[in-house]
C-alpha positions in Angstrom: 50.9 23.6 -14.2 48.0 21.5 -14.8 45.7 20.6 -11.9 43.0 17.7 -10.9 40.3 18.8 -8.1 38.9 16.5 -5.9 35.9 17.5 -3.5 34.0 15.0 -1.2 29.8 15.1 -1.3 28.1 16.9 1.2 26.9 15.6 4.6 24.5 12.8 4.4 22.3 11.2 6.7 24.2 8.5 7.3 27.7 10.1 7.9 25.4 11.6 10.8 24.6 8.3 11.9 28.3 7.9 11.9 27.6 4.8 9.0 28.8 3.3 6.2 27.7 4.3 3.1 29.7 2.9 0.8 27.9 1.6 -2.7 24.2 2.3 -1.1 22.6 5.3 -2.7 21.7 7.9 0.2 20.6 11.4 -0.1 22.4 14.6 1.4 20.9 16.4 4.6 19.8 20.1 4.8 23.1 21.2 5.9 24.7 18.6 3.2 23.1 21.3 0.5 24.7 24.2 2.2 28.1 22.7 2.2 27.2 22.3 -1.6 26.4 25.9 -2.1 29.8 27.0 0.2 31.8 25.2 -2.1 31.0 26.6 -5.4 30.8 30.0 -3.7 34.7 28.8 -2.9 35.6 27.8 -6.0 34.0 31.4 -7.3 36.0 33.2 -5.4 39.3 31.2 -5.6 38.9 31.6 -8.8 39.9 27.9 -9.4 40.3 27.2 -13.3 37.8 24.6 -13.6 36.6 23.6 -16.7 34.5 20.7 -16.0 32.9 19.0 -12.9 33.0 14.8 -13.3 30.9 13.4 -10.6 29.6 9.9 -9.2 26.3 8.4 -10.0 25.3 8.3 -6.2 22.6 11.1 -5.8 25.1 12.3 -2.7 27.3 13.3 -5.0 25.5 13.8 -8.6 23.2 16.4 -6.0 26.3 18.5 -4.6 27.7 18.4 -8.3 24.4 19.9 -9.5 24.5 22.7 -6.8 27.5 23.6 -7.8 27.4 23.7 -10.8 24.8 26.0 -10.4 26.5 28.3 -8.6 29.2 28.3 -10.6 27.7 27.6 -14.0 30.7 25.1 -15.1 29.5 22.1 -17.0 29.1 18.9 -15.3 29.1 14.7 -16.4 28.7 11.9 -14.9 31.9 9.6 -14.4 30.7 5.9 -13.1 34.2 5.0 -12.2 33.7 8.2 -9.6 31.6 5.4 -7.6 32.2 5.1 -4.0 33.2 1.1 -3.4 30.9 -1.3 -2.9 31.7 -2.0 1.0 29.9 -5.4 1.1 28.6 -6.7 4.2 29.8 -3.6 6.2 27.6 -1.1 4.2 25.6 0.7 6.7 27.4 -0.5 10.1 29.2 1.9 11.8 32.2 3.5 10.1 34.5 3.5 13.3 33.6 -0.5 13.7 37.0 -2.2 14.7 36.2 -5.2 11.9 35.2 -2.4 9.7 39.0 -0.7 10.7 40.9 -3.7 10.0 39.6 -4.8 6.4 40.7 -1.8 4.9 43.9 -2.6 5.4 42.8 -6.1 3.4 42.9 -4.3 -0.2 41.9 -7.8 -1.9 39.3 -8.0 0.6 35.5 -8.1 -0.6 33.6 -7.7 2.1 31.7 -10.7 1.6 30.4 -9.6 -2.0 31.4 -5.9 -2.2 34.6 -4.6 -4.3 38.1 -4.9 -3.1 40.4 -2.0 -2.8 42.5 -3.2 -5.3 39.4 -3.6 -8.2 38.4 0.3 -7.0 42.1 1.6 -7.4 42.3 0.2 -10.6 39.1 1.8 -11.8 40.6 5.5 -9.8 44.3 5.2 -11.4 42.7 3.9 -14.9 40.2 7.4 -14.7 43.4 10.2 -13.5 45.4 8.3 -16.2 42.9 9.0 -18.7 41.8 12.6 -17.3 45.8 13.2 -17.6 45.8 13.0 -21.8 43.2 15.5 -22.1 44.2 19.6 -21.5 41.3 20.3 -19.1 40.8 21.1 -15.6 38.6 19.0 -14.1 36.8 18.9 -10.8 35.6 15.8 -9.6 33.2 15.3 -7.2 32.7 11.7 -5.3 33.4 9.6 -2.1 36.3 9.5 0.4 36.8 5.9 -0.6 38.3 7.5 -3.6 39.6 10.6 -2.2 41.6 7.9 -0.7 42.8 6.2 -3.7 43.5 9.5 -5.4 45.8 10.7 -2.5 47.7 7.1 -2.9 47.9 7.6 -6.6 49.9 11.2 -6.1 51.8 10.5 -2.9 53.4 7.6 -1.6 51.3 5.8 1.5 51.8 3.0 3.7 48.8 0.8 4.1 48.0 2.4 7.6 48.3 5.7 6.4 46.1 4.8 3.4 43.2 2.9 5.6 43.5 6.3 8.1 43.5 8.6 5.5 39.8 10.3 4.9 38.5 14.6 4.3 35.2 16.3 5.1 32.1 16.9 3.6 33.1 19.3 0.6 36.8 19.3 1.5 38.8 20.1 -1.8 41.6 18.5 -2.7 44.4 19.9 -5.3 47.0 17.6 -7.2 49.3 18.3 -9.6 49.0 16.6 -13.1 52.8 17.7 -14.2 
């Protein structure tokens, strides 16, 4: 059985603010580069067949794909679709704002000049689509705008439980490519 790995960056200073973060470029805390360090240590010891890490350009992520791909010593590339969406005007209010909570259930919202849902998923399901032709294990490493989308892409989801739907700092996610 063929498998896709999803992990989420490490803490930033921002998701301790308890903000968006969205498309803006912001740099893991102290404890965000332990949670790094944890989870290649876990994928050591799981043993995980990973043959490649794929990560976002945001230095949140490309920085907790470097660590563990340090401690792991599996190659690692940068994927641009991996980029968290572009949140618009709501980039760097809080995340549990009640505006905030009811446009992402709006997936051909733009949030006044960001990306839509819909434009993000299409980039996500356009990526796994491609990642399914090729016979490699991939990790990626990103944002859990697209945790999001990859759950929805695997599993069936109503809109609430897609707009609800989020994992911690260095969760990891398995699907099933079969």
């Amino acid at each position: 059985m063929r498998e896709l790995y999803f992990a989420r960056h490490g803490q930033t200073i921002w998701n301790v603010a308890n903000k968006i973060c969205g498309s803006t470029d912001i740099a893991l805390t102290e404890l965000g580069y332990q949670q790094a360090r944890q989870l290649g240590e876990k994928i050591l010891a799981e043993h995980l067949p990973i043959d490649e890490i794929l990560y976002s350009p945001l230095i949140r992520a490309s920085e907790t794909a470097r660590i563990v791909s340090e401690v792991t010593g599996l190659p690692r590339r940068e994927e641009v679709r991996l980029k968290e969406q572009n949140f618009g005007r709501f980039e760097g209010t809080p995340r549990d704002g009640a505006e905030f909570a009811l446009a992402k259930t709006r997936f051909a919202d733009h949030y006044g000049g960001g990306e839509s849902m819909l434009q993000m998923a299409q980039r996500i399901y356009g990526l796994v689509d491609d990642l399914k032709k090729e016979d490699r294990t991939y990790l990626l490493v990103a944002h859990n705008g697209i945790a999001r989308v990859l759950k929805s892409y695997f599993t069936d989801m109503t809109n609430e439980e897609y707009a609800a739907f989020g994992i911690r700092n260095c969760e990891i996610l398995r699907f099933s490519l079969d």
